[in-house]
Structures are given as structure tokens and as C-alpha cells.
C-alpha positions as CSV (number, residue, x, y, z in Angstrom):
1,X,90.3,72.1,137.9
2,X,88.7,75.2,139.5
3,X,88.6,76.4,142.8
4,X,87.5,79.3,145.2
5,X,87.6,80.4,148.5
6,X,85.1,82.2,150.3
7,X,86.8,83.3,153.2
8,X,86.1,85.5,157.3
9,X,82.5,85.2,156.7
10,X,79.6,84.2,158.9
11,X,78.5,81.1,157.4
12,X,74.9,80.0,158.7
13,X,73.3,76.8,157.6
14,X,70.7,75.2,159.5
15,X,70.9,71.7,157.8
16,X,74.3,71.7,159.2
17,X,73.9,73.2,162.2
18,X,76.7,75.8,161.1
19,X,76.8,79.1,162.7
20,X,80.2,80.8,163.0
21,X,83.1,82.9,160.7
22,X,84.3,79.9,158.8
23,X,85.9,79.5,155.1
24,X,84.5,77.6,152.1
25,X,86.5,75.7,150.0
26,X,85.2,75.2,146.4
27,X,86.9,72.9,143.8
28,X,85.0,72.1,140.2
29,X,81.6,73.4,141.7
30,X,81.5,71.5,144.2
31,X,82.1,72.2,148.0
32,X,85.3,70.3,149.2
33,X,86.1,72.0,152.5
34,X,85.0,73.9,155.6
35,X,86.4,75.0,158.2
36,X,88.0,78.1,160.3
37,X,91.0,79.8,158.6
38,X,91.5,77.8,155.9
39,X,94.8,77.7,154.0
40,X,94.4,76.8,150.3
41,X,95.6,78.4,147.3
42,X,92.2,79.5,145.0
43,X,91.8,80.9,141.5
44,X,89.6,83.3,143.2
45,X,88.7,84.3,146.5
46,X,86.5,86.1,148.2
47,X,86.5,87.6,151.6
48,X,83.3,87.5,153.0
49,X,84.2,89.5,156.4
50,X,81.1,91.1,157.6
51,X,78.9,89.2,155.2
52,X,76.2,86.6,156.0
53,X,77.2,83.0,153.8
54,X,74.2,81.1,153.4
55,X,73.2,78.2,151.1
56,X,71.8,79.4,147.9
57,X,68.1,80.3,148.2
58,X,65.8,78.0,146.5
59,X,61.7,78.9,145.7
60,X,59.7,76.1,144.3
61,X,56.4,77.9,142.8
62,X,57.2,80.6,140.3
63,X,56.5,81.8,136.8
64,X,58.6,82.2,134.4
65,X,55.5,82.3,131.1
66,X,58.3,80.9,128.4
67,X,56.9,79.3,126.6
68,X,54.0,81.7,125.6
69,X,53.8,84.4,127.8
70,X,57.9,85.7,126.8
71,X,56.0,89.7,126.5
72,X,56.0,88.7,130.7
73,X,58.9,87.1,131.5
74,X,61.4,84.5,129.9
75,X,63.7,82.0,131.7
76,X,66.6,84.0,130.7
77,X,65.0,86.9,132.7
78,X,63.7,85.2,135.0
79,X,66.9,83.5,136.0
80,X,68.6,86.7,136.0
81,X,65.5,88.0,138.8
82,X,66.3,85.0,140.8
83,X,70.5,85.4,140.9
84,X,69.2,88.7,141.9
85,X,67.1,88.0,144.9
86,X,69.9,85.5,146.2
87,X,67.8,82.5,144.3
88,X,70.7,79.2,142.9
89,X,67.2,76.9,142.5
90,X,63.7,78.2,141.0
91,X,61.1,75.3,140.4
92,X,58.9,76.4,137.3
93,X,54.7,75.9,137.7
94,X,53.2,74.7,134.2
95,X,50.9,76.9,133.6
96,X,52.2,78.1,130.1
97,X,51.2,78.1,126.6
98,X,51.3,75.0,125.7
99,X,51.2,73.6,129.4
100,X,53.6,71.6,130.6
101,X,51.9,68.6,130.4
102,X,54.1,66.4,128.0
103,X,57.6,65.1,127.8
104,X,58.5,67.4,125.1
105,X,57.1,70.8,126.9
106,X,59.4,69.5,130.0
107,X,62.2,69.1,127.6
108,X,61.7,72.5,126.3
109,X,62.2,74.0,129.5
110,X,65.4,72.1,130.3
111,X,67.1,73.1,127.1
112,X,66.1,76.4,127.4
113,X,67.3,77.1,131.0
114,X,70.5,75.3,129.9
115,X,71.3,77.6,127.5
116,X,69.9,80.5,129.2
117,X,69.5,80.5,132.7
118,X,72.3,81.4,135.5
119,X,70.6,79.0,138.2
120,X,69.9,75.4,138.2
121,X,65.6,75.7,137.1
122,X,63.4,72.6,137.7
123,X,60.1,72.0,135.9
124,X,57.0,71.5,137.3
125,X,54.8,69.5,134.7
126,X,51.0,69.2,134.8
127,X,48.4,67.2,136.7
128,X,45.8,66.8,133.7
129,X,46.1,67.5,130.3
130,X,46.2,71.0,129.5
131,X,45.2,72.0,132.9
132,X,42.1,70.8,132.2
133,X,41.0,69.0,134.7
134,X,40.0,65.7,132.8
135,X,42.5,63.6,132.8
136,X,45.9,62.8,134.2
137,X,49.5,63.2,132.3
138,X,51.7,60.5,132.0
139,X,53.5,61.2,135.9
140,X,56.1,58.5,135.3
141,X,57.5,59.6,131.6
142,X,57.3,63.5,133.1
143,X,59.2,62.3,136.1
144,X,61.9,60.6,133.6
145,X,61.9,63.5,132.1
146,X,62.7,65.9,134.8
147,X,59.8,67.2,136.1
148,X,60.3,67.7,139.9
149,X,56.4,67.7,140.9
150,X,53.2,68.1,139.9
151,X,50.9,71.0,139.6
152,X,47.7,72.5,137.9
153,X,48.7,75.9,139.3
154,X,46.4,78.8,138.1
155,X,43.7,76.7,138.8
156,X,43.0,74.0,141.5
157,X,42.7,70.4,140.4
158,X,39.2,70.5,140.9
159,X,37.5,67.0,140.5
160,X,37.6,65.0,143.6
161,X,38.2,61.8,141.9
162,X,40.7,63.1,139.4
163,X,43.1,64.3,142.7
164,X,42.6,60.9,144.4
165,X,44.1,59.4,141.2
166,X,46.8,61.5,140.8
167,X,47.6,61.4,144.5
168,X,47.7,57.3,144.5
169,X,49.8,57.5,141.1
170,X,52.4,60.1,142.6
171,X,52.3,58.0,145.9
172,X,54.6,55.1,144.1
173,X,56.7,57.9,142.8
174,X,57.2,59.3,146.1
175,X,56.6,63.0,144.1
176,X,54.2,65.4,145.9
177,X,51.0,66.7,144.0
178,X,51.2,70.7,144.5
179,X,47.6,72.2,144.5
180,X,46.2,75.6,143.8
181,X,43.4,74.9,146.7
182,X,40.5,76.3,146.0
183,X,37.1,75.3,145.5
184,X,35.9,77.4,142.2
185,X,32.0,77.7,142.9
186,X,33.0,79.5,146.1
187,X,35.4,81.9,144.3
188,X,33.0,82.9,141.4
189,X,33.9,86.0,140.1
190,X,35.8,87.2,143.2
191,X,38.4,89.2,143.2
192,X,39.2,90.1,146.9
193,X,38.7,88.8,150.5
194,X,35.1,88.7,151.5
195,X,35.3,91.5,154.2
196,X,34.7,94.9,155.0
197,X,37.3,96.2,152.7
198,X,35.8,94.4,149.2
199,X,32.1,95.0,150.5
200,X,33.1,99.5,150.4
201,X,34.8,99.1,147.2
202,X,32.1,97.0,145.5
203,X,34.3,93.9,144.7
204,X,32.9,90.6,144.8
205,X,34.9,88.6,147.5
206,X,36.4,85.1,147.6
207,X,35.2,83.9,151.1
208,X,37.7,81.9,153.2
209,X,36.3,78.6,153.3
210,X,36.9,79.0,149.0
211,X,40.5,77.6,150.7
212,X,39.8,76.1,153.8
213,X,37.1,73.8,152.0
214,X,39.5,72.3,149.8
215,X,42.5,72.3,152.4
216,X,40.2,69.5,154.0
217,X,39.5,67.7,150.9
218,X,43.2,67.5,149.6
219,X,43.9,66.4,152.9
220,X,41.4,63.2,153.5
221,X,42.7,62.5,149.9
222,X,46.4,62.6,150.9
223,X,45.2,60.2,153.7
224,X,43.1,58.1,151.7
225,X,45.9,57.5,149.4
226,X,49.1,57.8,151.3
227,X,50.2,60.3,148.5
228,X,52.2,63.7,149.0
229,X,49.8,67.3,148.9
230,X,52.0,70.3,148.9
231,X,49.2,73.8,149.3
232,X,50.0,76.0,147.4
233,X,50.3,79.6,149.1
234,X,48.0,79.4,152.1
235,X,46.0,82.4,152.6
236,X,43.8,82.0,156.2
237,X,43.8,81.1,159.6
238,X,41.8,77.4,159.5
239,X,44.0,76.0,156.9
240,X,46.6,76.4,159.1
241,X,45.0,74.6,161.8
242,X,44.2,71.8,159.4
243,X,47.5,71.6,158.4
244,X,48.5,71.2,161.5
245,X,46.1,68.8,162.3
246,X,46.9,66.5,159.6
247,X,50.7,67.2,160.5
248,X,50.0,65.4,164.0
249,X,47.9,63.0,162.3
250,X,50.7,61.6,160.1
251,X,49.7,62.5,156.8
252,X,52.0,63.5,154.4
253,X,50.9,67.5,153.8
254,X,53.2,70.5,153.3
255,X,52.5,74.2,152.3
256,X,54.2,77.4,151.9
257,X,53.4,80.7,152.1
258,X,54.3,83.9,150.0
259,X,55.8,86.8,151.3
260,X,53.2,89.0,150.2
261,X,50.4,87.0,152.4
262,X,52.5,87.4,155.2
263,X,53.3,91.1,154.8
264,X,50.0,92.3,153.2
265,X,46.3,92.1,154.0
266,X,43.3,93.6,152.2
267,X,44.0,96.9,153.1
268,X,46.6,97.1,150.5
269,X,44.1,97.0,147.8
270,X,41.8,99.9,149.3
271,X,43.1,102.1,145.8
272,X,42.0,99.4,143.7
273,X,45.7,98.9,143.6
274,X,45.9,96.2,140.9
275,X,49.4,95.2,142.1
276,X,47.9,94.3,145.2
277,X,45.4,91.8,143.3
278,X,46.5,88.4,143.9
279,X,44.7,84.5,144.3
280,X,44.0,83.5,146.7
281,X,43.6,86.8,147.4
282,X,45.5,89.3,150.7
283,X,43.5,88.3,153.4
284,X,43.0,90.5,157.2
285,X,45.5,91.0,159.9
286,X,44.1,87.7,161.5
287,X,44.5,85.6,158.9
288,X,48.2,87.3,158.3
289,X,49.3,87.0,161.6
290,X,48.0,83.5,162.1
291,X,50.2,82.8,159.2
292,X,53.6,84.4,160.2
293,X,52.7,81.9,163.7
294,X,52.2,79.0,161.3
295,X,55.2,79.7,159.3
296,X,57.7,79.8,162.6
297,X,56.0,76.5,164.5
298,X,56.7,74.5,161.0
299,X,53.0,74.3,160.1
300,X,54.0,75.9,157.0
301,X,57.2,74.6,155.8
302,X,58.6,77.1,153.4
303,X,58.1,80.6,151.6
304,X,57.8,80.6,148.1
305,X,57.1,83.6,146.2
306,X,54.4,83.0,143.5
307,X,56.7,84.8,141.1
308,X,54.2,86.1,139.0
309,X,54.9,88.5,135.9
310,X,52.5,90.6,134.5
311,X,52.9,93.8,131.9
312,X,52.0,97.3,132.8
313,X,49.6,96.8,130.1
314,X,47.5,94.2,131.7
315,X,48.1,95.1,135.0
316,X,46.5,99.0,133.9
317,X,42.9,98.2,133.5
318,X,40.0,98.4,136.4
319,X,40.5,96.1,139.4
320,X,38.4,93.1,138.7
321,X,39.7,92.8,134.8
322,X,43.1,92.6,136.0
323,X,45.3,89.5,136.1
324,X,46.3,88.7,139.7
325,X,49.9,87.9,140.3
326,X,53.3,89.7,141.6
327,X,56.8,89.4,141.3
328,X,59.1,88.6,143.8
329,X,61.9,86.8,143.3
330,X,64.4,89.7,143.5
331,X,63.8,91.2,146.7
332,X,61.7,88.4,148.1
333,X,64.6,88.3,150.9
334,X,65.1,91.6,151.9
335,X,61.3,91.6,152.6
336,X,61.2,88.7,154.8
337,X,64.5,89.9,157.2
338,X,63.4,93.2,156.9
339,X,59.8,92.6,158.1
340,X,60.0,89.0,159.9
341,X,63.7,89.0,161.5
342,X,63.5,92.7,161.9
343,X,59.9,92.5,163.9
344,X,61.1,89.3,165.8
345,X,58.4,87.1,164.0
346,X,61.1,84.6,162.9
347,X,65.0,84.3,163.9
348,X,67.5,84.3,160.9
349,X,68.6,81.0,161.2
350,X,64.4,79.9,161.3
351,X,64.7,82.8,158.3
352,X,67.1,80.9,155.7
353,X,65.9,77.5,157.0
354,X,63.0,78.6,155.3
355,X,64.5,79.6,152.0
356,X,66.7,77.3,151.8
357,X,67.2,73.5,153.2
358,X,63.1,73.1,154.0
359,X,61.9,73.7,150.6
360,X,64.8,71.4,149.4
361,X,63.2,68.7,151.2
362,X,59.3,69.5,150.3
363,X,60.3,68.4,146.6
364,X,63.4,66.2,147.4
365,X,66.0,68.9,145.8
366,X,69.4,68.2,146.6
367,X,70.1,71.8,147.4
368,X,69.6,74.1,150.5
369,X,73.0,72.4,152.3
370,X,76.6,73.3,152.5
371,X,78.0,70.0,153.6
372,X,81.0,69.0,152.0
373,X,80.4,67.0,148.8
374,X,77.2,69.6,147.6
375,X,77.1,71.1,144.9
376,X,78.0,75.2,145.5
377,X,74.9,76.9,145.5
378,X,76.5,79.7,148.0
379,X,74.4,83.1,148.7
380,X,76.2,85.9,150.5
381,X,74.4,88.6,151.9
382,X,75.3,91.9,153.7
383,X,72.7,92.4,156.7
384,X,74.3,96.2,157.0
385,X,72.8,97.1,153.4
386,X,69.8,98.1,151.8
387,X,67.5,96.8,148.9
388,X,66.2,99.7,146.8
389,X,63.0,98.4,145.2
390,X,62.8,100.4,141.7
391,X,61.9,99.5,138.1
392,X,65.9,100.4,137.4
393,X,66.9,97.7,140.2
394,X,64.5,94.9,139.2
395,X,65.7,92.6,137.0
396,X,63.2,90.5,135.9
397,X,60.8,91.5,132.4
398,X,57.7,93.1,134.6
399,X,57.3,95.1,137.4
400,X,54.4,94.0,139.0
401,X,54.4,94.6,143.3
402,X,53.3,96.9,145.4
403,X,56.4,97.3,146.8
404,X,57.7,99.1,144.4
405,X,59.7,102.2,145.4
406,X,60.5,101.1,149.1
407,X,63.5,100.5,150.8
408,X,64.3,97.6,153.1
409,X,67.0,96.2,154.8
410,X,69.9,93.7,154.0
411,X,71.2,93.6,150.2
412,X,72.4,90.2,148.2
413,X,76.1,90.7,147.1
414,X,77.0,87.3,145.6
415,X,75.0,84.9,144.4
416,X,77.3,81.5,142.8
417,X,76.1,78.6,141.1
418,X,77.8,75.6,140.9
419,X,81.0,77.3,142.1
420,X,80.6,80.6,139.3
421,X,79.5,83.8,140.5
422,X,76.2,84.3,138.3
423,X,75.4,87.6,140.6
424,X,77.6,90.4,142.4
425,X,77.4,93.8,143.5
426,X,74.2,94.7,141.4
427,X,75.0,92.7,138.1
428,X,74.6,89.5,136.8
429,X,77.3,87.9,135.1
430,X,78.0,87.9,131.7
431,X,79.5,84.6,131.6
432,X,77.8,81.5,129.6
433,X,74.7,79.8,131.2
434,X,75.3,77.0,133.9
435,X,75.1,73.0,132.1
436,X,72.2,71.6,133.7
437,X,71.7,67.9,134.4
């Protein structure tokens, strides 16, 4: 039997309602006790005093290219980023080479990350074949499997009748279909928001109704059906509102933004910054705010970061050649308190509830909580320090954000998995990957 104490610090956890210096008590990974001033004897404690104690952060829409795109990022590395950025869950999208569209490319991803990974990664398996577009997977077998949801991210699932079907099958497996929604005649060859900014640099632009158009589609689908549509990192204003709409309406919708859409807006590309070239692509201050007003009033559930490795290599070509994507995942947090707790946009409970407990329930996770009888996904987090954002810092394979060299407040210190510290004080641990179910 192990155990550990994690003791004096300020443990905050809105599925519990917890708010207050209290002590954890952990024994075989699991959390047994909480309460003020504990008294328990603990092969190893840590004090906490100062520190913020939070559940372990989770992000369900990330990349991590194995198998295929390792030159990018592996799960090993990946997992490593994650521990990092405070992260004891990632949920990998499909979009690999092969997809993840068969029992055996799901398998391959759970005996990888059991071997290799420090945090407890979930697949994401296909909608269609290949990401094709054609013709569903086999949702039950994937499910048995361990896939987690459903996603043709990369690319929306773009024939109407296709998502009806895959929303009607998913329905009976109460598993959400997670879209990339866009409608691709209206993105063409864009590579920026249609606006001022694209129309000076000469950059064909992705016009908002690209998203908004298939918002409404997925939407009348989800209702048609009674199935589950998670959007995929929401980009504008009016898919917001019809969110919300569909929210009050009863249908079963939820969405998430990325960090970067609520941070950045088209202006960051005025360089032909190809760090800055993401899909859907950074949007203006309207659309951005109305998404940091969507993400506190619980129109948008979650933040996820649409980890998104890319090589220097690729990345170092003109604008419109380049593959869009960023990374996130290791200082994902430090952005959000630094730039939405810091500039009163959201409090830090409404902060972690977002990163932790809500996307837990948008794919039925059994993370996100510290109530007794959880598993130990603990992140602690010192509010007094800073996150230095440098190619020596980062720890996943690329090094692909605009963000890089800046400084921001708040630092992860521990991150622990199952009861084992997989991250502290600027390393991950050298210990043996975490058995995964």
C-alpha cells in the first residue's frame, strides 16, 4: 500500500464545492481523505502552503501525430507537454496516419500510452473511414474498444446525411459526435478571417458563416436525432448565439473554445506570422470577446487547446503553404489566469471549472473531481510564479505558438497521476509510465 499527503494547501474544486486550506489524503492512487489538518502517517508528503490544489487538468481535443506524424510529436512527448501544463487526462483526435478508425488503431494508442505516457490518454476514434467522409466506422466495437468519442477532426464531417447517421448511431451509445464545423465550399482555399486584415495582406479569407453555417446544421441534426454534437473550437460571435439557442431549446450541444481564440484575433497574423495560422482561423476583437462572454455564461463549456504540433520545417514556408495548428498543452494554463482571471473575464474557480470537472462531463470522463473515492489526478499550482515560454521550457517535440518567448503568470509545480508525481518543479519524472485501463 502507498500513500501521500498533500498537506496546508488551498484546495479548490468546483464539483465539490471545495474552497479552503485543507489536506489530501492519498492511499494506492486513489483519494481516501479530506479534510482540515489531517493526521496520517504518508510515505510522502507534500506541503502545499501557499499553493493552489486543484483536480488534475483534463483537455479533450489534442494531437499527439503517433502514429505517423512521430517527426511532430509522439505520445511519449506529448504526455510529457501535458504533465507539464498541469494536464492528468489528454483525449487524442484521430486524425493520424492510419486514422483512427479501427479497433486495432485504437488499440495501438492504448498500448502505446501505457507504456509511454505519464497521464491517463483517451482516444478519439473516427467518424468515417479514413476521414473520408463516406462511410461510418463501426461506433460500437470502437466504443468497446476504448474510444471515448467521435471525431473527423482536421476536417468537418461534411455530408449531411452521413452526420445524421452517425449522430442517431452515437445517440444509443450516449457518446457525443465531436465536429470540426465547417462548411468546406465556403473555406476554399482560405487561410485567414475574411476582414480587413487578410484583404491588406492578400490572403484569401474564410468568412464566418464557413462556421456559423454548419453550427446550424449540426445543431437541427443533434435535434433531429436526439444525438450528442460537441463544436469543436468555436471561432465567432453567431455560433455562440446558436449555441445558446439550442442550449435553451433542450438539445444536447456542447463546445469549447481554445485559448488562442480567446486571446488572439487576426491581428496576430499581420507578419504573415505562420504560428499564428490556425482553422478555423483567429478571428476580430468581436468575435473574441463575444467568446470569452460565451465561455463565462456556460455557452461554451470548456477550453481545450487544439494541441497541434508542427516542425519548424513546415511551419517555415510562406503563409498560405503552411500547416495551421499550435501547441499548447504546456502553458495553456498560465495563459488563461494570466489573461482571463488576471483581466476579470473569468473568476478562478469559473477558471479550473473549465479545465477540469466541465470537460470531464462533455465526454463522460471520470476525472475533473476530488471527492473521496477518485482516482488522484491532483494539480498544484503556485499563483505567485511565473511561466517562462521558451523552446528550453517546452516540453513537447515542436514549438509551434506565437507565444513563444513571453512571460505570464502562475507556474504548475506538481502535477500526480494516480497518486505518482509524473511532474515537479520543472521536470517530469523519470519513473515508469502509469498502467492504463
Amino acid at each position: 500500500m502507498s500513500t501521500m499527503l498533500i498537506k496546508n494547501g488551498r484546495v479548490l474544486d468546483p464539483s465539490e464545492n471545495l474552497d479552503g486550506e485543507l489536506d489530501l489524503y492519498i492511499v494506492d492512487g486513489v483519494i481516501s481523505d479530506i479534510g482540515k489538518g489531517l493526521e496520517a502517517n504518508a510515505d510522502e508528503t507534500i506541503d502545499a502552503t501557499g499553493k493552489l490544489v486543484v483536480p488534475g487538468l483534463i483537455d479533450i481535443h489534442v494531437h499527439l501525430r503517433e502514429p505517423g506524424g512521430e517527426a511532430k510529436e509522439t505520445i511519449k512527448t506529448g504526455s510529457r507537454s501535458a504533465a507539464a501544463g498541469g494536464f492528468t487526462t489528454v483525449c487524442c483526435m484521430p486524425n493520424t496516419n492510419p486514422v483512427l478508425d479501427s479497433a486495432t488503431g485504437v488499440n495501438y494508442v492504448r498500448a502505446v500510452a501505457a507504456r509511454d505516457s505519464l497521464i491517463n490518454v483517451h482516444p478519439i476514434a473516427a467518424v468515417t473511414k479514413g476521414q473520408l467522409g463516406k462511410e461510418i466506422t463501426e461506433f460500437g466495437d470502437l466504443r468497446f474498444h476504448g474510444a471515448v468519442a467521435f471525431s473527423d477532426d482536421g476536417m468537418p464531417v461534411y455530408d449531411a446525411e452521413i452526420m445524421r447517421l452517425a449522430l442517431e448511431y452515437t445517440a444509443m451509445l450516449n457518446m457525443p459526435i465531436m465536429n470540426h464545423s465547417e462548411i468546406p465550399e465556403l473555406v476554399g482555399e482560405g487561410v485567414a478571417h475574411h476582414g480587413r486584415v487578410a484583404m491588406k495582406l492578400g490572403l484569401r479569407g474564410v468568412p464566418r458563416a464557413a462556421e456559423t453555417a454548419s453550427v446550424a446544421r449540426d445543431i437541427e441534426l443533434a435535434a433531429e436525432t436526439g444525438g450528442h454534437v460537441h463544436i469543436c473550437h468555436v471561432s465567432t460571435a453567431r455560433a455562440c448565439e446558436l449555441i445558446a439557442e439550442a442550449k435553451q431549446r433542450g438539445i444536447r450541444v456542447t463546445a469549447e473554445v481554445t485559448p488562442h481564440h480567446l486571446l488572439l484575433t487576426d491581428q496576430a497574423i499581420e507578419t504573415f506570422s505562420t504560428m499564428a495560422r490556425v482553422a478555423p482561423p483567429l478571428r476580430g476583437a468581436e468575435d473574441r470577446d463575444a467568446l470569452r462572454q460565451a465561455l463565462r455564461n456556460g455557452t461554451l463549456d470548456c477550453i481545450a487547446t487544439d494541441h497541434a504540433p508542427h516542425t519548424d520545417i513546415e511551419k517555415n514556408v510562406p503563409f498560405q503553404e503552411a500547416p495551421p495548428g499550435m501547441i499548447g498543452l504546456d502553458f495553456s494554463w498560465a495563459l488563461m489566469y494570466h489573461e482571463m482571471v488576471g483581466a476579470g473575464v473569468l473568476t478562478l474557480s469559473e477558471l479550473v471549472a473549465r479545465m477540469t470537472i466541465e470537460p470531464a462531463k462533455v465526454l463522460n470522463l471520470s476525472g475533473g473531481s476530488l471527492a473521496k473515492g477518485r482516482n488522484a489526478d491532483v494539480t498544484i499550482i503556485d499563483l505567485e510564479g511565473t511561466t517562462q515560454i521558451t523552446r528550453e521550457t517546452i516540453k513537447s517535440k515542436s514549438c509551434n505558438t506565437p507565444f513563444l518567448g513571453k512571460q505570464y503568470s502562475s507556474k504548475i509545480e506538481t502535477t500526480i497521476v494516480k497518486g505518482r508525481v509524473v511532474y515537479s518543479n520543472g521536470q517530469c519524472t523519470k519513473l515508469e509510465a502509469i498502467s492504463h485501463p
